[in-house]
N, C-alpha and C positions, 0 to 999 in steps of 0.2 A: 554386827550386820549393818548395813548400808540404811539409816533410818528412812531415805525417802529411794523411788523407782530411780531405776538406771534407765533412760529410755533410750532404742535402738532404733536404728532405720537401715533398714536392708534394702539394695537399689540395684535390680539385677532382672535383663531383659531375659537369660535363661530360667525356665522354672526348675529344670534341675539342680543349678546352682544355687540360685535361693532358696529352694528348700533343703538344700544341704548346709547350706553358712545358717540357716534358721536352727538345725537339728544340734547340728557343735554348739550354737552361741546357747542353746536352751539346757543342753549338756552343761558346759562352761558353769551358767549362770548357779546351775544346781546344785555342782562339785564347791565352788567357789562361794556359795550363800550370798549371791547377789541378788539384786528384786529387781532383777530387767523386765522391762515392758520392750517386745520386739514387733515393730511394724515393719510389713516387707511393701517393698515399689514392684512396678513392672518397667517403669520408666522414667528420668532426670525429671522431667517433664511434671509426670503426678506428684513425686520428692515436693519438688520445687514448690508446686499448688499448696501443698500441706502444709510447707512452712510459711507461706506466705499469707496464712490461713490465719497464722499465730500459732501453729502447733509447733514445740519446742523439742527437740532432740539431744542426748548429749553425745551420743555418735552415730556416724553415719559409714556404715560401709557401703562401700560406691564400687561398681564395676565400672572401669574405664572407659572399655570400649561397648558401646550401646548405640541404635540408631536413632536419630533426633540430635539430640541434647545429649552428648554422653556423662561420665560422671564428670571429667575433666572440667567442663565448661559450665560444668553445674556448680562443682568446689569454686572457681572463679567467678559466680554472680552473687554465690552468697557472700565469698569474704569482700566482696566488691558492699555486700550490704551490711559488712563488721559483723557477721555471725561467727558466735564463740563456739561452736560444737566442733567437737574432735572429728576430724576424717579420716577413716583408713582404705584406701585404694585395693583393689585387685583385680589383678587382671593376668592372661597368658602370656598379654606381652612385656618381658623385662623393660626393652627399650623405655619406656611409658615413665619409666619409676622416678627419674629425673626430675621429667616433670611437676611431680608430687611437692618438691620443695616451691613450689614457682605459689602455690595456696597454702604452704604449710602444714601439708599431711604430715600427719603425725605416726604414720606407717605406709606400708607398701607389701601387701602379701602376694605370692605369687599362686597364682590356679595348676593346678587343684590345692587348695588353700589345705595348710596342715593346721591342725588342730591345736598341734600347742605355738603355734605361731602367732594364731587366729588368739590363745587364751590370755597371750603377755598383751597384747594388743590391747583386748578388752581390761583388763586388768590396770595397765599405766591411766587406759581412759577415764576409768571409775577412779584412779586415784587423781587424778589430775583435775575432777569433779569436785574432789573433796580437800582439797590444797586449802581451799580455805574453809572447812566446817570448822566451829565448834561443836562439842560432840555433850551431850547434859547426859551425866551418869546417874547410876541412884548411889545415895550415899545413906546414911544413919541418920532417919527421921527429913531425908529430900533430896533434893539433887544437887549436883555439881559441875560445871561449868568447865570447860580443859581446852585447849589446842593440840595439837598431835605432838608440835613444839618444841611444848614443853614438857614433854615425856618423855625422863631418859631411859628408864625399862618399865617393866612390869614383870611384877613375882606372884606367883599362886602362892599362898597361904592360908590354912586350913578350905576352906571351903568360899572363902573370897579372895578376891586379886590388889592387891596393893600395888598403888598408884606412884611409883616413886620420882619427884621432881630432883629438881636442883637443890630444893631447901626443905622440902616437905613432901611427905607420902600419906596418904592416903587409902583406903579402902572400897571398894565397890563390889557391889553382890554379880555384877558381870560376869559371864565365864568367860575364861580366854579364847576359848574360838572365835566367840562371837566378837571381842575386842581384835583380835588379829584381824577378819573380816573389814571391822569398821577401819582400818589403819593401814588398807591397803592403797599402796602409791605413796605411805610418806615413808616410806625406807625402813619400815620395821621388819627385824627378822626373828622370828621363833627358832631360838638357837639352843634350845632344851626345850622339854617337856611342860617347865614348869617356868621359862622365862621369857619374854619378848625386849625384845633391845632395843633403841634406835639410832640408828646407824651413826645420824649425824654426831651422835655422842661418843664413841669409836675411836680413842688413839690409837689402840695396838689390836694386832688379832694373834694369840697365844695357842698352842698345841691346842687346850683344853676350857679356854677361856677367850673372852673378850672382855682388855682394859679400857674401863669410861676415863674422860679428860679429866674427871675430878679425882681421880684414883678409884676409883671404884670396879669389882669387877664384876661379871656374868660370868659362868659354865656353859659353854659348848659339849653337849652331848656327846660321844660318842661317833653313834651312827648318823650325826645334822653334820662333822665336819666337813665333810666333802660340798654337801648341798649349802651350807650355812657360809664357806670360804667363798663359794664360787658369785652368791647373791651379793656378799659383802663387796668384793670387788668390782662389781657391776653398777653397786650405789657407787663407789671410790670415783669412774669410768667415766659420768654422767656430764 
């Protein structure tokens, strides 16, 4: 699990809109065992106040078109003031989406926002948060210190998860959900039951396995190969 808040900013002059990107992202958050903190706007305007308040976001979902300040002109004051928060745009109007490169949105959903659109969204942003964590695990008698990295899988093992590096493995009383959780956005995929991979470690992808660069291999489940192929080639894609 995400050891510190996700925090959201919802900016959206319709109240039924906002309260609808509130009820998915709250949804999301839940499914997903993220620890979102979600402030909603009525206006670029009040956003704008807040941050410049000192309160800090790491995304920001922006409705394009708004009257005042819309979000467009809002994404352009702040990266004009090198703010690092992820922006994701939405709006009815396609045409718009273009735009979104011009501040470096980091997405573009279209209204009426679908839900698992809205979820990758959030999801790349929480990892893109965590690009650079270290993550302190507990180990035997304290903790331990890791990067995502440097993690070429993880295996369940009796009732702990063994940490397996490049030259060394490890053990932690962690359960794997919650270590999948923490390791979302650095290209881990749960490719069994009982193993998490990291992508970046990935030569070959096998009927019923995936081979690591050092020789080494993981098991592909069964019923993950369809889900497990399509995620792999998406990290490949990037």
């Amino acid at each position: 699990m995400r050891n510190q808040p996700f925090y959201i900013a919802v900016c959206d002059d319709t109240q039924s809109d906002r309260e609808k990107a509130v009820e998915m992202l709250e949804k999301i958050s839940q499914n997903e065992r993220i620890n979102s903190e979600i402030s909603c706007f009525e206006s670029a305007e009040e956003l704008l106040s807040s941050i410049n308040k000192g309160v800090q976001y790491d995304m920001l979902l922006l409705d394009v078109m708004m009257p005042g300040m819309d979000g467009m002109k809002l994404a352009k004051a702040l990266r004009g003031n090198e703010e690092k928060m992820s922006i994701v745009f939405m709006s009815y109007n396609r045409e718009m989406a273009m735009q979104g490169y011009e501040v470096s949105a980091v997405r573009y959903l279209a209204k009426p926002v679908d839900e698992e659109h809205l979820k990758e969204a959030v999801l790349f942003c929480c990892g893109r948060c965590q690009k650079s964590e270290e993550f302190l695990l507990p180990v035997n008698g304290g903790t331990r210190k890791v990067e995502p990295k440097d993690i070429y899988y993880i295996e369940i093992i009796g009732r702990k998860c063994r940490i397996r590096q490049e030259k060394e493995e490890w053990d932690t009383s962690i359960s794997m959900e919650d270590l999948e959780t923490m390791l979302l956005g650095h290209g881990f995929i749960r490719c069994h039951q009982s193993f998490l991979v990291n992508c970046r470690y990935v030569r070959d992808f096998r009927t019923s396995s995936m081979e690591l660069m050092d020789g080494r291999s993981v098991p592909v489940s069964k019923h993950r190969i369809k889900e497990v192929r399509s995620a792999f080639f998406e990290y490949m894609s990037r």
